[in-house]
C-alpha positions in Angstrom: 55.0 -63.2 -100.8 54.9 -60.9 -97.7 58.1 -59.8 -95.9 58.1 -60.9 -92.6 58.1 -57.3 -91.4 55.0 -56.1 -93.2 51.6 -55.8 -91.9 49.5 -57.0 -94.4 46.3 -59.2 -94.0 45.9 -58.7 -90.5 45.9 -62.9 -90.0 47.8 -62.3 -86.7 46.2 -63.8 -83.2 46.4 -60.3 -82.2 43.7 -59.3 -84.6 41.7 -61.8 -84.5 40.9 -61.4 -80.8 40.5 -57.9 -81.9 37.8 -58.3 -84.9 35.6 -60.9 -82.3 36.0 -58.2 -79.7 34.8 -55.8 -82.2 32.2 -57.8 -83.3 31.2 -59.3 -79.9 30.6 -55.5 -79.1 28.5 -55.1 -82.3 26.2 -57.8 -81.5 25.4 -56.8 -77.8 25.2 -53.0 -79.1 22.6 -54.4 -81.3 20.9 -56.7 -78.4 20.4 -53.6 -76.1 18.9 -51.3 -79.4 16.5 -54.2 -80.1 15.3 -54.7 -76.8 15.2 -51.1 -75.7 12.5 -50.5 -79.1 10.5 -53.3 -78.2 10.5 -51.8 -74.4 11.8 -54.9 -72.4 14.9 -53.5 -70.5 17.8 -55.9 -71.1 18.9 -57.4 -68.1 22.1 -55.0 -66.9 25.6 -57.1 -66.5 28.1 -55.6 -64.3 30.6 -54.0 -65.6 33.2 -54.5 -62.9 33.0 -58.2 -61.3 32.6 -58.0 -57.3 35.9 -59.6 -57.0 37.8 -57.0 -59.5 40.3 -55.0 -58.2 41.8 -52.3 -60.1 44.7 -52.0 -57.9 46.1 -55.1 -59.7 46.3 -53.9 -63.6 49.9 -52.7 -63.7 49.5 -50.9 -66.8 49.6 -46.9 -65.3 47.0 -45.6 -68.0 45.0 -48.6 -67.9 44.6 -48.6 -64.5 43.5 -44.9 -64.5 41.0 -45.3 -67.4 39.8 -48.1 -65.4 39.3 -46.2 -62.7 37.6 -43.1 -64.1 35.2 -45.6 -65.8 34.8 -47.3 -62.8 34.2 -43.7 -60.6 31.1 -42.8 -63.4 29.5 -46.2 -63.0 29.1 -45.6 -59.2 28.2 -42.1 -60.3 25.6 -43.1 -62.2 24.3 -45.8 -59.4 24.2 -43.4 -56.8 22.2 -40.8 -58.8 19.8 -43.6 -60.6 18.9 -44.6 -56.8 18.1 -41.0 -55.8 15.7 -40.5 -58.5 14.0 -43.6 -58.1 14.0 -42.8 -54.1 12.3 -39.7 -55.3 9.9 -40.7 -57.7 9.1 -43.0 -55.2 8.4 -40.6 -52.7 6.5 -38.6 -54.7 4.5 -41.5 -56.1 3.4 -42.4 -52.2 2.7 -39.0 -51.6 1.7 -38.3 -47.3 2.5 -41.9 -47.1 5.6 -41.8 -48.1 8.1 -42.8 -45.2 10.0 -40.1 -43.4 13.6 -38.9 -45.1 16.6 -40.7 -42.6 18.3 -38.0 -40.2 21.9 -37.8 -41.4 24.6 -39.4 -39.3 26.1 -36.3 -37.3 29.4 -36.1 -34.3 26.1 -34.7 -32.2 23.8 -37.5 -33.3 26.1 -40.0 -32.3 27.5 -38.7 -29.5 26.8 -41.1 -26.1 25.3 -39.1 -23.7 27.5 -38.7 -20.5 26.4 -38.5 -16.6 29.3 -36.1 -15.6 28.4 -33.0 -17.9 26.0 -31.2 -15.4 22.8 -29.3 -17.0 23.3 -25.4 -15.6 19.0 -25.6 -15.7 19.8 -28.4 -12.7 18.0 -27.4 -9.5 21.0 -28.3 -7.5 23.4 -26.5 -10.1 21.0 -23.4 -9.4 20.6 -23.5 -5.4 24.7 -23.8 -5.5 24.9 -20.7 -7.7 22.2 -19.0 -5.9 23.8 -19.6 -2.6 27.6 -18.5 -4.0 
């Protein structure tokens, strides 16, 4: 008979979740190799439900690994949608639609009535007549 303190057979709950973790893993690693040789792209499940927040794992490490992970999946997101805007571009050629002007303080600014142009005639005559 076992002692109570060894850790032999691995019949705990805790490794049980573990193996059918471990083998849930298994079968959608095999899933996504099947279906990228036969060309059909699996359909992509987020990784991070809209409603996850990282802010509430307490564990500290957790939480940063979380974090990182989650950091390189926008990463990747962001830089998948550039080259697909760009193959896209490419692809329409002089059709393509014209790139968007970034967002600048000058862009944005709301033109005001006080700030007098000096090229004004009236701003002129007064200077001329100083």
């Amino acid at each position: 008979m076992a002692k109570s303190g060894d850790k032999s057979g691995g019949s705990g709950k805790k490794s049980l979740k573990r193996k059918a973790a471990i083998a849930e893993l298994q079968r959608a690693a095999v899933a996504e190799h099947e279906a990228t040789e036969s060309g059909v792209q699996p359909p992509k499940t987020a990784a991070f439900p809209p409603g996850f927040s990282i802010s509430e794992i307490k564990n500290k490490q957790r939480r940063h690994l979380m974090f990182t992970r989650w950091k390189q999946q926008q990463r990747k997101e962001k830089l998948a949608a550039k080259k697909r805007l760009k193959k896209e571009r490419e692809a329409l050629g002089d059709k393509a639609p014209p790139k968007p002007i970034p967002k600048t303080i000058d862009n944005q600014r709301v033109y005001d009535e006080t700030i007098v142009d000096p090229n004004d005639e009236e701003v002129m005559l007064e200077v001329i007549s100083e």
